[in-house]
ZABA-577794 format. One record per atom (N, C-alpha, C): x, y, z; atom name; residue in three letters. Coordinates in Angstrom, 1 decimal, always signed. Layout:
<pts>
{{X,Y,Z},'CA','ALA'}
...
</pts>
This chain:
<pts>
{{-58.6,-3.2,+11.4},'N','UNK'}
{{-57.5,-3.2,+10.6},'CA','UNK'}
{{-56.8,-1.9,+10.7},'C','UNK'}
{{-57.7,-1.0,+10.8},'N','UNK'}
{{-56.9,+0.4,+10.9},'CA','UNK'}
{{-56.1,+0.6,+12.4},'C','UNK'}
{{-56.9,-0.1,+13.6},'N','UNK'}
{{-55.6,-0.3,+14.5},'CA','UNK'}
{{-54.3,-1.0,+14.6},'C','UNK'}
{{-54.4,-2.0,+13.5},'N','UNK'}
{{-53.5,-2.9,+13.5},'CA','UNK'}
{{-52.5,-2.3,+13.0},'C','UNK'}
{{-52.5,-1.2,+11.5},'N','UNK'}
{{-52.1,-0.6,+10.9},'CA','UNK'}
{{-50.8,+0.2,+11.6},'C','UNK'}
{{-51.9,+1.1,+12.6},'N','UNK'}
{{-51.5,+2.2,+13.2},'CA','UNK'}
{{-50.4,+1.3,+13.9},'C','UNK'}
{{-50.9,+0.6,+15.5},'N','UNK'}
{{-49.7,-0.2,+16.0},'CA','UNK'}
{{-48.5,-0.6,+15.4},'C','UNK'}
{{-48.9,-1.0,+14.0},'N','UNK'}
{{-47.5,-1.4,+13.4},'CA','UNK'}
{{-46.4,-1.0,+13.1},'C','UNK'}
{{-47.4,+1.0,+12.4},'N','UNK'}
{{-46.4,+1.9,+11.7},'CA','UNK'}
{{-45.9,+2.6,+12.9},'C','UNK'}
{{-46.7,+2.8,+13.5},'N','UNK'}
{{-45.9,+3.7,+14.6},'CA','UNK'}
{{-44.7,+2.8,+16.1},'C','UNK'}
{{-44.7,+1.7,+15.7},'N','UNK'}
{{-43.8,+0.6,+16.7},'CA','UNK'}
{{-42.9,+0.9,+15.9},'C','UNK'}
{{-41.5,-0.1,+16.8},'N','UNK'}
{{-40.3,+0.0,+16.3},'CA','UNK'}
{{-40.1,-1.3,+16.2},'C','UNK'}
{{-39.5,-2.7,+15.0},'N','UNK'}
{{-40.0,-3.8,+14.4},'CA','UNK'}
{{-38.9,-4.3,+16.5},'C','UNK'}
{{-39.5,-6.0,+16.9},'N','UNK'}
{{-38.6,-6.0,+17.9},'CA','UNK'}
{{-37.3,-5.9,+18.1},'C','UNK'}
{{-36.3,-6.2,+19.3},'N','UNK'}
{{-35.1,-6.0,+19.2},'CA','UNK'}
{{-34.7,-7.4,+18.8},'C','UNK'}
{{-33.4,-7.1,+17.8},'N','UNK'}
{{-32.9,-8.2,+17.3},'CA','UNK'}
{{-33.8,-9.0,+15.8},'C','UNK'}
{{-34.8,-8.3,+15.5},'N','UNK'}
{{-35.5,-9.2,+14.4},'CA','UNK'}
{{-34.7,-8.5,+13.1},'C','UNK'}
{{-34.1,-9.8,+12.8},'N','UNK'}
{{-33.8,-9.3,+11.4},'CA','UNK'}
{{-34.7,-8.4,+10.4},'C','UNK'}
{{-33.7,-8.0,+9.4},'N','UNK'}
{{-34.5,-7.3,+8.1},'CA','UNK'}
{{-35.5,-7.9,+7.2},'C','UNK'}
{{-36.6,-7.4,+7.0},'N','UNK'}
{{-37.5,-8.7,+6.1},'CA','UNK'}
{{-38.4,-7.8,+6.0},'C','UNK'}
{{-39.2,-8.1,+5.0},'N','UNK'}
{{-40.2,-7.8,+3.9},'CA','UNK'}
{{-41.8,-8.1,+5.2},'C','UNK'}
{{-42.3,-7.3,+5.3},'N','UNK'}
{{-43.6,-7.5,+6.1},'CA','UNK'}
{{-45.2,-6.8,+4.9},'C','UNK'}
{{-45.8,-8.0,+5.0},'N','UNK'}
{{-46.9,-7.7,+4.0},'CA','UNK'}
{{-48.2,-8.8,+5.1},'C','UNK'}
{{-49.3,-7.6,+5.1},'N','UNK'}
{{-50.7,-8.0,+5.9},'CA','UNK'}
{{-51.4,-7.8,+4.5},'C','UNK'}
{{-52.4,-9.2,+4.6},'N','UNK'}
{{-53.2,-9.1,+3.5},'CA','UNK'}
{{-54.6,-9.0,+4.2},'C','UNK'}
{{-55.8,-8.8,+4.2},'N','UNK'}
{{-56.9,-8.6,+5.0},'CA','UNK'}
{{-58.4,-8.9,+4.7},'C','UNK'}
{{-59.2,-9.7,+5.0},'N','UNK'}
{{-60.5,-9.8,+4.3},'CA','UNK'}
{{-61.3,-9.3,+5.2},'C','UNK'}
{{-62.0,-7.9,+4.7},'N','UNK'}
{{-62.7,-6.8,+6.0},'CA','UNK'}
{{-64.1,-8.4,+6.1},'C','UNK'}
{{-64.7,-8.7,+5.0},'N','UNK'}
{{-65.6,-9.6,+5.5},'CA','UNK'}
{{-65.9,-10.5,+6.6},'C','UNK'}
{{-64.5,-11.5,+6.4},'N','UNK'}
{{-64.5,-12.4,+7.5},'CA','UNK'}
{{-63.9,-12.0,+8.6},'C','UNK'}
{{-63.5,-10.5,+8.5},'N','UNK'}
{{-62.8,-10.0,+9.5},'CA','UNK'}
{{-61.5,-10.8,+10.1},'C','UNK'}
{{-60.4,-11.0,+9.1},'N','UNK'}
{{-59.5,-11.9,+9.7},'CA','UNK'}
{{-58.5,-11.2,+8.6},'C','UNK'}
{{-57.0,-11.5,+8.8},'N','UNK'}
{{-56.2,-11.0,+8.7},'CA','UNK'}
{{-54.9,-12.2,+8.2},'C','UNK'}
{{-54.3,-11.8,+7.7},'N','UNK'}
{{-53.0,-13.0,+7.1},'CA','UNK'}
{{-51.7,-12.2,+7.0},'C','UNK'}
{{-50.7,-12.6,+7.8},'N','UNK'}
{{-49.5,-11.3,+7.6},'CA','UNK'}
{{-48.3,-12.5,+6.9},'C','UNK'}
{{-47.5,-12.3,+6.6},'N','UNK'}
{{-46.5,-12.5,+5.4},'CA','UNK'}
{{-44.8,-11.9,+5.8},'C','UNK'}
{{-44.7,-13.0,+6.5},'N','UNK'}
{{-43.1,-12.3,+7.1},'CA','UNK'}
{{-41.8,-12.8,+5.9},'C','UNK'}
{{-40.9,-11.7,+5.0},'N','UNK'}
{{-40.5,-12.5,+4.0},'CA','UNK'}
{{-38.8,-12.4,+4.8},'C','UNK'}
{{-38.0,-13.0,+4.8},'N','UNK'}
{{-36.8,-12.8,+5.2},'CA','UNK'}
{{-35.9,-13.7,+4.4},'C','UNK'}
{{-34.2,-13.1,+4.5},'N','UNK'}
{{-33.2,-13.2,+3.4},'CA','UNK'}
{{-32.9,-14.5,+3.2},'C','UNK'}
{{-32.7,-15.2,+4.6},'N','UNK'}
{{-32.2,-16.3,+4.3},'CA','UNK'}
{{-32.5,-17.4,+5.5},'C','UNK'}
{{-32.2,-18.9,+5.6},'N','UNK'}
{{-32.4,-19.8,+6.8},'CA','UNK'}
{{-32.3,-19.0,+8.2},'C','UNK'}
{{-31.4,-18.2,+8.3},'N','UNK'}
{{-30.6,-17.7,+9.8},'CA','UNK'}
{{-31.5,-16.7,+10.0},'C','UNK'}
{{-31.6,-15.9,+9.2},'N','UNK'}
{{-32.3,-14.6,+9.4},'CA','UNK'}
{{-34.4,-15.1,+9.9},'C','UNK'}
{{-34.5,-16.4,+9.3},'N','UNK'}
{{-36.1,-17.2,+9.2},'CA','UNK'}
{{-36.1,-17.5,+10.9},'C','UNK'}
{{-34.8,-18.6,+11.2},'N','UNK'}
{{-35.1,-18.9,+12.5},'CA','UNK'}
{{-34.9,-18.1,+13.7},'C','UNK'}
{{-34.0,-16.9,+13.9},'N','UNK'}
{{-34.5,-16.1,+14.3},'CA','UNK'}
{{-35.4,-14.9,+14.9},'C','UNK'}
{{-36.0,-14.3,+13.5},'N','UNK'}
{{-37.3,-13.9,+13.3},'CA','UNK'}
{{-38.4,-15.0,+14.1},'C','UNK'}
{{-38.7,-15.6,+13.6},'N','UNK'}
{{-39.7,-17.0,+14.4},'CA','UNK'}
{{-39.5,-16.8,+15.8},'C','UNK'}
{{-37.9,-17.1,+16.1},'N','UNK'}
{{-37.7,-16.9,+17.6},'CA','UNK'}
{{-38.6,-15.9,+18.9},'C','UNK'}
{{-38.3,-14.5,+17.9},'N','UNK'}
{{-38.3,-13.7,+18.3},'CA','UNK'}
{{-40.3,-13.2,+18.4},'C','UNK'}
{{-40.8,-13.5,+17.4},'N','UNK'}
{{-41.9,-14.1,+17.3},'CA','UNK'}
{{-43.0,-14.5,+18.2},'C','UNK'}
{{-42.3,-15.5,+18.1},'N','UNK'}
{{-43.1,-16.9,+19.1},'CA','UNK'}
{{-42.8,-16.3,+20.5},'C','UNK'}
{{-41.8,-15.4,+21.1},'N','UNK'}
{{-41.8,-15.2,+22.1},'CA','UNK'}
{{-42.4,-13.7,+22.6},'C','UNK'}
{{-42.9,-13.2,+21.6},'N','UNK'}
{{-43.8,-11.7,+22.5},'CA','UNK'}
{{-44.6,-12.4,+22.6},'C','UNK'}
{{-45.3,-11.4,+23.8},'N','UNK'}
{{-46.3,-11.7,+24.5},'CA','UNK'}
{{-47.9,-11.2,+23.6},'C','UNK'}
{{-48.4,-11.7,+24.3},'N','UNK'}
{{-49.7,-11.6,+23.0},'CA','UNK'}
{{-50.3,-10.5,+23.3},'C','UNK'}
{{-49.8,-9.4,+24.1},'N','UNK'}
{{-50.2,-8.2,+24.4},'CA','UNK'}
{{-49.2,-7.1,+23.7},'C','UNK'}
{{-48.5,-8.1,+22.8},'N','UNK'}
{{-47.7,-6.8,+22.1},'CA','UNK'}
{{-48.0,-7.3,+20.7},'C','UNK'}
{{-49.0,-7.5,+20.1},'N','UNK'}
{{-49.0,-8.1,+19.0},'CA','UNK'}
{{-50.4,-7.8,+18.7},'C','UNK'}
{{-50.8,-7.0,+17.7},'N','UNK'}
{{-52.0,-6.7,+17.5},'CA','UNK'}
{{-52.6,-8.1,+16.6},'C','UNK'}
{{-54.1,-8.4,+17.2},'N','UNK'}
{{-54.6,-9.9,+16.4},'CA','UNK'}
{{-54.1,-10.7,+17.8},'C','UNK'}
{{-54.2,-12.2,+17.0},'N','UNK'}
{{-53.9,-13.6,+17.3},'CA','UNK'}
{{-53.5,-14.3,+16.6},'C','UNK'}
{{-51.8,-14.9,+16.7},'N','UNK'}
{{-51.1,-15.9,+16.2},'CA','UNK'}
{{-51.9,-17.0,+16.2},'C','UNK'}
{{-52.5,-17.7,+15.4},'N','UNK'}
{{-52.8,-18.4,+15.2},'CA','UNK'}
{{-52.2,-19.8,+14.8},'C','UNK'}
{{-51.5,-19.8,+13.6},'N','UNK'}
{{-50.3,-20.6,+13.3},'CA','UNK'}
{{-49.3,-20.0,+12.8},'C','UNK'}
{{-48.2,-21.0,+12.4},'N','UNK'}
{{-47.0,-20.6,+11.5},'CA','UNK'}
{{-47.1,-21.3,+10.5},'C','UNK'}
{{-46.9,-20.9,+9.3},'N','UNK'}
{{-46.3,-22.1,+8.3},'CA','UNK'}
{{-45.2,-21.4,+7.8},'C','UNK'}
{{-44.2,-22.3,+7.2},'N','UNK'}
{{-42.9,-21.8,+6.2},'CA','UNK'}
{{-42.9,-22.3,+4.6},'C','UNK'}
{{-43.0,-21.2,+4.2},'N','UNK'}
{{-42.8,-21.8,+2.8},'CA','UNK'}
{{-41.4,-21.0,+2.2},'C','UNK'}
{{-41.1,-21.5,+0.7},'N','UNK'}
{{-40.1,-21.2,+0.1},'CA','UNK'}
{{-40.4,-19.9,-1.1},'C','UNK'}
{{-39.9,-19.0,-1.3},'N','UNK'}
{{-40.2,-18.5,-2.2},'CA','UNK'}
{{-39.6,-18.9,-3.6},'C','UNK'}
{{-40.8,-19.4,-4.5},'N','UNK'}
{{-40.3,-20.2,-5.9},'CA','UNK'}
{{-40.0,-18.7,-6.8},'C','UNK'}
{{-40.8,-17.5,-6.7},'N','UNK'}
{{-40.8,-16.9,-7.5},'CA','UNK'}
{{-41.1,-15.5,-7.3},'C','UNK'}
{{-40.7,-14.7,-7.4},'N','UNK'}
{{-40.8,-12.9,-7.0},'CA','UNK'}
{{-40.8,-12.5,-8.4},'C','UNK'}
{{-41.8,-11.7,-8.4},'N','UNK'}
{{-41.3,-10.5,-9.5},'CA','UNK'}
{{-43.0,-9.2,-8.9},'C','UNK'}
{{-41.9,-7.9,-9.1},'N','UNK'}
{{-42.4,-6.8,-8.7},'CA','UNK'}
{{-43.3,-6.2,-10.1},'C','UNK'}
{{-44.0,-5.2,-10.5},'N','UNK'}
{{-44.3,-4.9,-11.7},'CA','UNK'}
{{-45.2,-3.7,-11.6},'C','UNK'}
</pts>
């Protein structure tokens, strides 16, 4: 996790990916990882995805495993 960390902060997000909210959530146990891409709107979603699905898996710390898309019903900060 702490390389994953590092790769992340110290990269520059890719070219052309929209603005969006990035949150990794991590269970040191099972040793696996869940990342959380939040973006503004439809355009900015398919995109992102695009852009995504096409690095190569040598620039992407881990393994894509799936995608799923959900909606966000509800935000609040606190």
């Amino acid at each position: 996790m702490a390389e994953m960390k590092s790769q992340i902060e110290s990269g520059e997000p890719p070219e052309g990916m929209p603005s969006s909210e990035f949150l990794i959530l991590h269970d040191p146990d099972a040793e696996q990882s869940l990342a959380i891409v939040i973006f503004e709107n439809e355009d900015d979603y398919r995109k992102g995805d695009e852009i995504l699905d096409a690095m190569p898996a040598s620039d992407t710390p881990g393994q894509r495993t799936s995608v799923t898309k959900y909606n966000v019903a509800h935000r609040m900060s606190m």
